[in-house]
Steps between C-alpha positions, in 0.01 A plus 500: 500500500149593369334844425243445764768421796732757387200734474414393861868554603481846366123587738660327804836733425285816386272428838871622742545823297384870550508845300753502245588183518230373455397687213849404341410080522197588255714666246599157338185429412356802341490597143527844334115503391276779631290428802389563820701381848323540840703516841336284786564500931572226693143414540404548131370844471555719223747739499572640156382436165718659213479506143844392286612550147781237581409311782832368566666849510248628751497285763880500459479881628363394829819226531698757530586579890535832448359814334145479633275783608373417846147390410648239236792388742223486806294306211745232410631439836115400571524245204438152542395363195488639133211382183525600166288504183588539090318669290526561127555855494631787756116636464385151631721534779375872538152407514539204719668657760269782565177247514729297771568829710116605468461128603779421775559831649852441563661731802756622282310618170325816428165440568200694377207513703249686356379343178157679480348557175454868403187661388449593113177688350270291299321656196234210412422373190245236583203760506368783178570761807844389623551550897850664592609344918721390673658134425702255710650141430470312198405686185248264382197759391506689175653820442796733543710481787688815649783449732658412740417785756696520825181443760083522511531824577690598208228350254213618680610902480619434075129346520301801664688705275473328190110492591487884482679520170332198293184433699507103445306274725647299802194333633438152413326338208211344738461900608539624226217273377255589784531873452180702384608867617882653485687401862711777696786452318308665160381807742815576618650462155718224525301282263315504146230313657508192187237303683215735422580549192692915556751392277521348159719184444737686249499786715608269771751310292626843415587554887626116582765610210577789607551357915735224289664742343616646853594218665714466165685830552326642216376820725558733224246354269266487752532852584505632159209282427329704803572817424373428135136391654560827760490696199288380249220548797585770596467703124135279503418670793477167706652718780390206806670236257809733454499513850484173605774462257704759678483328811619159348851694379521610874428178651748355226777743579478410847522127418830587330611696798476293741668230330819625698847406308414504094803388324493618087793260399366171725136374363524159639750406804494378889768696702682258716742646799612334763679642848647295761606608832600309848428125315143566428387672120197695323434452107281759398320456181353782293287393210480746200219425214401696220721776612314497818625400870259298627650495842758301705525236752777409721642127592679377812660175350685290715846554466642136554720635834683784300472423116644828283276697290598324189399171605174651697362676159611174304288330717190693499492570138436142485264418792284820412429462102440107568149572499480877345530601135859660489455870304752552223751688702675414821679789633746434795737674757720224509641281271428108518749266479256275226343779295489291192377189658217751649423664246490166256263351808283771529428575073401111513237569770366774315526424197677740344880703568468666793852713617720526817638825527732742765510832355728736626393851353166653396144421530570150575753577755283738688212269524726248635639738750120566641464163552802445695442766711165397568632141630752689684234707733276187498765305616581758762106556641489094516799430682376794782182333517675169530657594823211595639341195370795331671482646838099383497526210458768451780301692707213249429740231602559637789116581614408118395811339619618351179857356487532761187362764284224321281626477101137378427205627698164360397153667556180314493168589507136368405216687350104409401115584584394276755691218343430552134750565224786424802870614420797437677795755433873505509742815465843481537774778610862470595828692476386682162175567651129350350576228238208472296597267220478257830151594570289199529106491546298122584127474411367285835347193356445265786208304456464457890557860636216688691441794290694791723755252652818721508710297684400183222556736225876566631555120576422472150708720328796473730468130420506553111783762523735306690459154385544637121862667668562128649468312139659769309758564764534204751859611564405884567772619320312777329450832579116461510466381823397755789706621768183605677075418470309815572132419560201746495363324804522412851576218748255267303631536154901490637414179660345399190765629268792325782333150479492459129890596482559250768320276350758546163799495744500874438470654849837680458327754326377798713152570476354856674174558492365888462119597684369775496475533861325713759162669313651377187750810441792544292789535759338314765593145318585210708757222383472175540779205445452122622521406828563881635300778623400735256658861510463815384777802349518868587266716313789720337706167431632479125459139477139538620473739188658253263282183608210750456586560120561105491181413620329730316667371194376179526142614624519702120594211309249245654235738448561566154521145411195433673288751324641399158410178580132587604490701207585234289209270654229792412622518108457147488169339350411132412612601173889472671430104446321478131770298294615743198362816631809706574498900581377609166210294406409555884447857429310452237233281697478708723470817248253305371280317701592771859575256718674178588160408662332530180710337281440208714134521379548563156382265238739347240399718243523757678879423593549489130427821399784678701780598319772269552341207618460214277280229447696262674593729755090596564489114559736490779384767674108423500635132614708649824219661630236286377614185511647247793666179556 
């Protein structure tokens, strides 16, 4: 007999068995190399993806027909088909099977869902007078970075304090450029005012070092460098200077003060705790710099239907530093069962040894133990506001006669002037209220609309959402289809929204539509749904309320995406379109020449003599405004 039939034998065999059985017919095949296996249902979904060191030992575990918790018993039963990868090394394996979960989703894998990138302060080098912000995303620009801190709000109050003390510049280099007189922020002494010339360049240097020197943890340098300049002025009699002076110490102090936990023994850490209760958990993250807490932020990670907290940490140590600079110390509340496969994963990401640690006395331990206890109450305050969550939405069942509380709800709104700069809007909420990393705006660019044409504008964006669902997701076996359309509209845009989806073969999804109703008051709104007569909810009625904060949600979004987009359009200037004039030579023309208007007049010599513009440069600018064909 042949490979191939016997191979064909073994499918059509294989293709009769379930659970553990199943998984036992693949053990004859598989080697003892590191990899990664992933679990599939009867109609091919993924179920699990795991990492191996030996790939034949691990899957033999789930042969076994006993011994199971309940989520990996309930998890092979469900087993219909198995695939498997090798890697060269258990890291490999590591690595690969964290960019599958992030990629598959699988039901029973820890899942993290918030991947946002966390603010840092910027201290720029690109500019004699360096500007100190806020930064986001890629670190492309020159300079020092400071981070990560726990949320906006976090940066902006270090910021506003760290103006006080060091009086550095945050407005922009096209601002700064423009300036002729001191701005507000000089008056009220939160700035050296560079950009008239108040403050020497090595004076300035002087306080960009010292800032640095802060963010660095170096506070006691600063301070005795302060109290050095506090006293030399004062024995000159420079008694305003000294006082000034004075006032930076007390603004300083207070910077140090309200930096909340300080930790002598930890300069560089993140504090990672996690608490599980009732099959749902909190990791709360604390991230210590320079001796400094720069705040904390707390995670609701999907728990793959009960994982334990060893498996839940393992798994978001890896999702969460896939795209963030790991610090040098990692300290935990639990152990992981792969600490040196993590830790060797996460010092080849950053480039350097980075450590996994569980302390059980001291400093350490005590940090640890705030954490933990901060996911605990977190946990707690979610999980009430669940429930009411919970009861909402089945109330909101009820009042639209849906067959079951909505998992997905989505909002959608438009916004523009009269037609220009249209936006269409999309916020989405469900059992863990809002979810904004699923917010989704549409600049309206039909050719054809009537400028003001709501009900086009929602044709067209209901047509672009849901045919991009259809061809990523013809089967609609992901979670990011809606359980429910709410439209900011009434009778005319539901019938709208209702044709398009029948149209798709989608008219199994309930649309409502929300107007404003009688004199256009809140709590006087009128519903509308196809092919029934609209209705209206008691004033005092809680689901009322919520579609209230839903609607208004949406309205929110739509409008801010409109106005950033109309924003956008009155920055722009033909200069947008001149091949090889980026951002920085475009300030220059127009520090030069005023405008974009008369740059369009300028002769070629004229082009020439701004700085940064070359010859050849000159040449294709004079010939895009000057020339045609």
């Amino acid at each position: 007999m042949t490979q191939g039939k016997r191979d064909g034998m073994q499918k059509a065999d294989r293709d009769k068995l379930t659970g553990h059985d199943l998984i036992q017919s693949y053990l004859r095949t598989l080697t003892a190399q590191p990899g990664v296996y992933r679990m599939l249902d009867a109609e091919g979904r993924v179920l699990y993806v795991g990492k191996a060191r030996n790939l034949r030992a691990r899957v033999a575990n789930y042969a076994r027909p006993s011994g199971h918790s309940q989520r990996i018993a309930r998890m092979i039963h469900a087993t219909r088909s198995m695939m498997f990868l090798t890697t060269r090394t258990e890291t490999e394996a590591l690595l690969l099977e964290q960019n599958l979960i992030k990629q598959l989703k699988p039901y029973f894998n820890v899942l993290l869902r918030d991947d946002k990138s966390f603010p840092s302060i910027l201290v720029s080098h690109e500019h004699r007078f360096p500007q100190i912000r806020k930064h986001r995303g890629a670190r492309r620009e020159k300079g020092n970075y400071y981070g990560p801190f726990a949320s906006a709000g976090a940066v902006n109050r270090t910021l506003n304090q760290l103006q006080k003390v060091f009086l550095l510049r945050n407005c922009s280099d096209a601002m700064f450029e423009s300036r002729t007189r001191p701005c507000l922020l000089y008056q009220i002494k939160r700035c050296s005012a560079p950009c008239v010339g108040l403050v020497s360049e090595a004076d300035y240097a002087a306080l960009v070092a010292d800032a640095e020197r802060f963010l660095q943890g170096r506070t006691t340098q600063v301070q005795a460098r302060l109290a050095e300049e506090m006293a030399e002025a004062s024995a000159a009699l420079e008694f305003e200077r000294a006082a000034a002076i004075r006032d930076r110490i007390r603004a300083l102090t207070q910077v140090q003060q309200s930096q909340g936990i300080n930790p002598r023994g930890v300069s560089e850490a993140d504090i990672v705790a996690v608490h599980l209760e009732g099959g749902q958990a909190c990791v709360q993250v604390f991230f210590i710099r320079a001796n400094q807490s720069w705040g904390n932020r707390d995670f609701y990670p999907r728990t793959g239907s009960g994982a334990e907290a060893a498996e839940v940490l393992e798994a978001f140590l890896g999702q969460f530093y896939a795209d963030k600079q790991p610090p040098r110390l990692i300290l935990l509340n639990h152990p992981i069962e792969n600490a040196d496969l993590m830790t060797e994963l996460l010092s080849e990401r950053a480039g350097r040894k980075v450590e996994i640690a569980v302390p059980r006395r001291g400093e350490k331990a005590e940090l640890v133990e705030n954490a933990a206890r901060n996911a605990r109450e977190s946990l707690a305050r979610r999980m009430s506001e669940g429930a009411a969550q919970t009861r909402l939405l089945a109330d909101l069942a009820e009042a639209f006669g849906l067959a079951a509380p909505p998992r997905r709800i989505e909002i959608y709104d438009n916004s523009h002037i009269q037609g220009s700069d249209a936006v269409g809007g999309m916020v989405v909420a469900g059992p863990d209220g809002f979810v904004r990393s699923q917010y989704r705006k549409f600049n309206i660019r039909g050719a054809d609309l009537t400028p003001g044409d709501d009900f086009g504008m929602m044709r067209e964006v209901i047509t672009r959402r849901f045919r991009r669902l259809l061809r990523e997701d013809p089967d609609r076996s992901d979670d990011a289809w809606p359980d429910l359309l709410l439209i900011d509209g009434g009778a005319g845009q539901v019938a709208a929204v209702a044709e398009i989806l029948a149209a798709m073969g989608l008219d199994d999804i309930p649309v409502v539509g929300v107007a404003k109703g009688i004199d256009r008051d809140a709590g006087k709104e009128e519903f509308h749904r196809p092919g029934a007569r609209p209705f209206a909810l008691p004033h005092d009625s809680p689901v009322l309320y919520f579609v209230q904060r839903l609607r208004d949600e949406a309205h929110r979004w739509a409008i801010g995406a409109h106005r950033a987009r109309r924003a956008k359009g009155i920055g722009a200037t033909p200069l947008d379109d001149v091949p090889g004039v980026g951002a920085a030579r475009k300030r220059a023309l127009l520090r030069h020449f005023g405008s974009a208007k008369a740059v369009s007049r300028a002769g070629l010599d004229d082009l020439k003599a701004v700085e940064g513009i070359s010859e050849q440069l000159a040449r294709t600018i004079y010939a895009f405004f000057h020339e045609t064909g």
